[in-house]
C-alpha positions in Angstrom: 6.9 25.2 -22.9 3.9 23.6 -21.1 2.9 19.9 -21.5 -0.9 18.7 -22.1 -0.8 17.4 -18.3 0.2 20.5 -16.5 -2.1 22.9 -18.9 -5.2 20.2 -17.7 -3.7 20.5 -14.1 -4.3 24.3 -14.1 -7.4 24.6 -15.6 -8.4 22.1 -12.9 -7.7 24.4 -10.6 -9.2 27.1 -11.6 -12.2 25.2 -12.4 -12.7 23.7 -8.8 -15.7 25.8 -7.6 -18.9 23.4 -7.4 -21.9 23.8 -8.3 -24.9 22.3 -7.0 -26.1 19.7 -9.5 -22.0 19.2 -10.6 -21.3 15.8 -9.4 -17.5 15.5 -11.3 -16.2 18.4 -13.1 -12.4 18.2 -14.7 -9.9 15.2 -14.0 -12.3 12.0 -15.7 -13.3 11.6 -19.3 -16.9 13.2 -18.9 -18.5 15.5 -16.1 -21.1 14.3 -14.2 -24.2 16.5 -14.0 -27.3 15.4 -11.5 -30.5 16.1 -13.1 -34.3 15.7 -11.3 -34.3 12.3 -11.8 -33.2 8.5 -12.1 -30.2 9.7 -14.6 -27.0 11.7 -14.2 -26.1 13.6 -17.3 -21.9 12.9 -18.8 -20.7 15.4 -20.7 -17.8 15.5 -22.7 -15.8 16.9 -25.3 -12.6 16.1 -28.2 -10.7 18.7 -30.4 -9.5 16.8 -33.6 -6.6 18.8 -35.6 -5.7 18.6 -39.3 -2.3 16.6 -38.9 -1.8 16.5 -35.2 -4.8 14.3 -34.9 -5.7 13.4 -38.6 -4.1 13.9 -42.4 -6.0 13.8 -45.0 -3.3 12.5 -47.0 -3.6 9.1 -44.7 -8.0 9.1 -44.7 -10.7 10.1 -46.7 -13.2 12.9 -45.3 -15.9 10.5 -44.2 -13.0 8.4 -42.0 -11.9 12.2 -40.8 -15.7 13.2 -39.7 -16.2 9.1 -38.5 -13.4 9.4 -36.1 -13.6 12.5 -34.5 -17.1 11.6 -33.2 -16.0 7.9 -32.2 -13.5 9.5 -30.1 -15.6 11.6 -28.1 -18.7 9.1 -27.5 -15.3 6.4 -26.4 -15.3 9.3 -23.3 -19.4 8.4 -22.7 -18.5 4.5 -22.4 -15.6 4.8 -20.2 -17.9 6.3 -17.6 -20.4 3.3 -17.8 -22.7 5.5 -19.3 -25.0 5.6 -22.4 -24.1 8.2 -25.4 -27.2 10.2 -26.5 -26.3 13.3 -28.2 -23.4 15.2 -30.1 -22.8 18.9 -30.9 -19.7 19.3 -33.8 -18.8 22.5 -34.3 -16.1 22.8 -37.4 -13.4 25.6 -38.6 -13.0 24.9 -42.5 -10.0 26.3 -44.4 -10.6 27.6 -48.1 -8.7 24.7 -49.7 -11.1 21.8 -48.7 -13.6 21.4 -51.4 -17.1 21.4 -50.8 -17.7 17.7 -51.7 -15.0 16.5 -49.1 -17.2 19.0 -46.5 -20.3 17.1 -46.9 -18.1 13.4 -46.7 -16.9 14.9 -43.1 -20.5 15.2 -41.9 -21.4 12.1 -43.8 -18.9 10.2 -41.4 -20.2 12.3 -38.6 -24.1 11.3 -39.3 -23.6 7.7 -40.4 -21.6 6.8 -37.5 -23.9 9.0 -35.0 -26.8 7.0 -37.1 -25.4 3.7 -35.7 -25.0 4.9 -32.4 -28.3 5.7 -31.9 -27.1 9.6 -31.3 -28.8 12.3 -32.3 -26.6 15.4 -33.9 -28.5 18.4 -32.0 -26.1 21.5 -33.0 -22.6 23.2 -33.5 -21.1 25.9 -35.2 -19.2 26.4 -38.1 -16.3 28.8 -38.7 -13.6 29.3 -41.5 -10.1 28.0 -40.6 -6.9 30.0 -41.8 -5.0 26.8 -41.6 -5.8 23.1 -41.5 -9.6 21.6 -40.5 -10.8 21.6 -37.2 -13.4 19.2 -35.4 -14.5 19.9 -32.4 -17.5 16.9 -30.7 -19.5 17.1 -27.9 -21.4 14.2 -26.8 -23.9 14.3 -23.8 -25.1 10.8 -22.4 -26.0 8.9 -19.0 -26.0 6.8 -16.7 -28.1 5.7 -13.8 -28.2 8.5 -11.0 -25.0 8.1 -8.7 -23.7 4.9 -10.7 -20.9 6.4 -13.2 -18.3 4.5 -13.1 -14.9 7.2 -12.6 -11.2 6.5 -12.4 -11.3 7.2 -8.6 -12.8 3.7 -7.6 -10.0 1.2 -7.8 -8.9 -0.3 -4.8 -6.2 -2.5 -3.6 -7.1 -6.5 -4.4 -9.3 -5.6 -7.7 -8.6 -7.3 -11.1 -6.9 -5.1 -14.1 -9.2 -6.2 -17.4 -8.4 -4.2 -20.8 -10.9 -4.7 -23.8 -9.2 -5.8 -27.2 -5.9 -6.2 -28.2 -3.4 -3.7 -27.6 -0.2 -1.7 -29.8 -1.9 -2.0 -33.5 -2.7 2.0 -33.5 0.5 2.8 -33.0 1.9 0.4 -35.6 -0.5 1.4 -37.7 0.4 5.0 -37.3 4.1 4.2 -38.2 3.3 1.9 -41.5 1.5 5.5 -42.5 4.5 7.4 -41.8 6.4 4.7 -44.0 4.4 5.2 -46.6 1.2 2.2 -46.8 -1.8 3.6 -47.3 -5.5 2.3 -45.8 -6.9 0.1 -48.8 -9.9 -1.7 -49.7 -10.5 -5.4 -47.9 -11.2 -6.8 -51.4 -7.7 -4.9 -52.2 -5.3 -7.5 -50.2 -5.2 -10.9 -51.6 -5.8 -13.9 -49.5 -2.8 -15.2 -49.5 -0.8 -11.9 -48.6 -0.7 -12.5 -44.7 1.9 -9.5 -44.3 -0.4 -7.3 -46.2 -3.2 -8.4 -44.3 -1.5 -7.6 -41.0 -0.3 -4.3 -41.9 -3.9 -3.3 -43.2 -5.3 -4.6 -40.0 -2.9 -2.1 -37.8 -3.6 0.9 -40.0 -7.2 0.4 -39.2 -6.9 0.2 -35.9 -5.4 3.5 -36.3 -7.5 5.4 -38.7 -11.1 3.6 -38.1 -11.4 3.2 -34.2 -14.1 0.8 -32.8 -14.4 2.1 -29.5 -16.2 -0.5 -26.7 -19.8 1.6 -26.6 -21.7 -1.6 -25.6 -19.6 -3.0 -23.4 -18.7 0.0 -21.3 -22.7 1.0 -20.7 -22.9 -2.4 -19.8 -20.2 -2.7 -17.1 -22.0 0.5 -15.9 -25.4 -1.3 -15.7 -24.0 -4.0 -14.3 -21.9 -2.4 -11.5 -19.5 -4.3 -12.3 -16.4 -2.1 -13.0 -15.0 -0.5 -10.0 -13.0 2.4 -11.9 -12.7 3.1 -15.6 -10.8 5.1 -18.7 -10.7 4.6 -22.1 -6.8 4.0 -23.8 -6.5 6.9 -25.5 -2.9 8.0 -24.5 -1.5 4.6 -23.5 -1.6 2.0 -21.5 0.8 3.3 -19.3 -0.3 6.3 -19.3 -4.3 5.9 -19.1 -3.4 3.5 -16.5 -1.5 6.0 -14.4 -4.1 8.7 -14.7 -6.6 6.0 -13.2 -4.1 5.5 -10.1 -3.7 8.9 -9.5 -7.2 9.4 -9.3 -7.9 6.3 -7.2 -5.0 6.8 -4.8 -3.1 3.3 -5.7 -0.9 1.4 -7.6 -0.7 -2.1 -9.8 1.2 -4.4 -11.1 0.7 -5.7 -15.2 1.8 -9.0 -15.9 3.8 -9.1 -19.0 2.9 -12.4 -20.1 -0.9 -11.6 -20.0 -0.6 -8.1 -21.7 -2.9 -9.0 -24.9 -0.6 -8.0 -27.6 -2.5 -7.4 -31.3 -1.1 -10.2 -34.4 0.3 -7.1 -36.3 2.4 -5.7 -33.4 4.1 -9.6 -31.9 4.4 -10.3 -35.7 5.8 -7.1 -37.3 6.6 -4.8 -34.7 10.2 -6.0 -34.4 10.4 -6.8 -37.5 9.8 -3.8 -39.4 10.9 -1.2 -36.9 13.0 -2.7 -35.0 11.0 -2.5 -31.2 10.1 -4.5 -28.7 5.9 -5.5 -29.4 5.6 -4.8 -25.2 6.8 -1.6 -25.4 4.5 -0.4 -28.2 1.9 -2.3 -25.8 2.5 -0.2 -23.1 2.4 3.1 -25.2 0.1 2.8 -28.3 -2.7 5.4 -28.0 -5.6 5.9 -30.1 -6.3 2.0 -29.0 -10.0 3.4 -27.5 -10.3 0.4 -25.6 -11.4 0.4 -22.0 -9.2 -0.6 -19.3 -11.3 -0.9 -16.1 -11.1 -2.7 -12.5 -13.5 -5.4 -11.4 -13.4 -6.7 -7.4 -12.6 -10.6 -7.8 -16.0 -11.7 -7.1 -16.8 -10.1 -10.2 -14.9 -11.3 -12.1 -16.6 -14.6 -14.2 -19.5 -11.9 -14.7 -17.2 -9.7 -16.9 -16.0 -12.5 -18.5 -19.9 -14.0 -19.6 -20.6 -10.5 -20.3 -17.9 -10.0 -23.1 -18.5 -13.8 -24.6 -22.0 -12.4 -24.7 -21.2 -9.1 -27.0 -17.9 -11.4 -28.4 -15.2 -9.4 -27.4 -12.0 -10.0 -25.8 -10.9 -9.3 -22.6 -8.1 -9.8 -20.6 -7.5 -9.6 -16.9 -3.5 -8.5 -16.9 -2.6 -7.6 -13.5 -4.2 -6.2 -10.1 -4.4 -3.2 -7.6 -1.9 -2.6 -5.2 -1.5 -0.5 -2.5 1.0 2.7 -2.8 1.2 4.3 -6.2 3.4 3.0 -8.4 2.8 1.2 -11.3 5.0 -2.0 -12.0 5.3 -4.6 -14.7 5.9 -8.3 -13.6 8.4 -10.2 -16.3 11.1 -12.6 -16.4 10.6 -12.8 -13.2 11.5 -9.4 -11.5 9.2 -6.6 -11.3 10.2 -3.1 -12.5 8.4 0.5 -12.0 7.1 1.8 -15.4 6.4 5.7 -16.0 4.3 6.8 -19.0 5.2 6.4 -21.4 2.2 7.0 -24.2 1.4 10.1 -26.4 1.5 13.6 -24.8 0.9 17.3 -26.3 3.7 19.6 -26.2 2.1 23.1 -26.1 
């Protein structure tokens, strides 16, 4: 059975005829688009499937419809690029009532509402099994300035927004049986509680870096760019591939969310690096900055208050390693993947 990568990998090349104003077709989170003007146009689109990507037994309909437009306009601000628009096209099976169908698009508008995107169109359908969301989002950037995966080059900084591994804790306290509650539901002095609420949020209510990624764009200051969708590892090795090098994380700097260095081992028994290098759904950015730039990405993110970390470099070749202990091992992905 084929995997996610080599279904993408086809399609790639089938899709490789350019056109004209097509700047960056398949292979990057959006397509690149040159219009008559100052601005390219990013396109990009997210499928989100009743439980592969979503239960409804784990989130209400508004968190369902919230999420898989977050997703999508994650993809805008990994290119450096500011998200305009969305088109949602949904496939509805009988058994979802017609109030939890109007707290989906509730999610969808209230979250488009606060991202300053307009909803413009889509399509609806009937489902025979499970619900189905399928986002668009169209956005910009400054002609010629989207930041891709392609740019990274040997001797530039490795920075990654946030903290890292709570979505995939969060995802596993889900499986075990916590549900998402109310913050006035966990008392003060429950720290535990507190933690595991904060990794199933992470999970189910994703925060993705809009600001900061149109900013690095403005800015020039990112050399190459993805979102962590899949994985550290793996997002990170889709951004080598592209840019033709390799890199070295340092363990000790990996920025490791409180749920995951306090619970992770704890409850399930696993190393807190390991879910760091594998945790998707984070919808950080992980980007490269040349050294020069690299105090300017810092006073950026005190700016907006955000974390960010710089936890390793560019190397030439093209393997990724991880620095620990003091040896240095090659990693492979190791984050989520489709089986078809």
């Amino acid at each position: 059975m084929a995997n996610e990568l080599e279904i993408i990998a086809a399609i790639r090349r089938r899709a490789a005829k350019q056109t004209e104003r097509l700047s960056l077709g398949i292979g990057d989170d959006a397509a690149i688009i040159e219009q008559n003007g100052a601005k390219d146009l990013l396109a990009c689109c997210d499928v989100s499937v009743e439980n592969v990507h979503f239960r409804k037994l784990w989130m209400p309909p508004r968190l369902i419809g919230r999420k898989a437009l977050a997703v999508t306009l994650s993809d805008i601000a990994a290119m450096g690029g500011t998200a305009r628009f969305a088109l949602v096209s949904i496939a509805i099976p009988a058994s979802l009532l017609a109030a939890d169908i109007d707290e989906v698009f509730a999610g969808i508008f209230d979250y488009a509402d606060a991202c300053d995107v307009a909803v413009i169109g889509g399509d609806t359908s009937s489902s025979p099994q499970g619900l189905f969301i399928d986002t668009i989002a169209l956005g910009e950037c400054r002609r010629g300035k989207a930041i891709t995966r392609a740019g990274a080059r040997p001797g530039d900084l490795l920075f990654v927004t946030g903290t890292l591994g709570a979505a995939e804790l969060g995802w596993r306290f889900l499986e075990r049986g916590e549900r998402l509650q109310g913050d006035e539901s966990v008392p003060s002095d429950k720290a535990v509680d507190k933690l595991i609420q904060s990794a199933i949020r992470k999970h189910l209510i994703p925060q993705p870096q809009l600001e900061f990624g149109k900013r690095l764009g403005e800015g020039e200051l990112a050399t190459a760019m993805i979102d962590v969708s899949d994985g550290l590892s793996t997002d990170l090795h889709h951004l080598l591939e592209e840019s033709q090098c390799g890199a070295v994380i340092d363990a000790k700097l990996a920025p490791v969310a409180d749920s995951v260095s306090t619970l992770a081992f704890k409850e399930f028994h696993i190393e807190p690096l390991i879910i760091v290098l594998r945790s998707g759904e984070e919808y950080e950015l992980l980007f490269t900055v040349k050294p020069e730039n690299r105090e300017k990405v810092f006073a950026l993110a005190s700016e907006l208050n955000i974390q960010v970390t710089a936890i390793g470099e560019i190397t030439e070749g093209n393997e990724l390693k991880l620095a620990r202990d003091g040896k240095v091992e090659i990693i492979q992905p190791s984050g989520y993947e489709h089986k078809m």
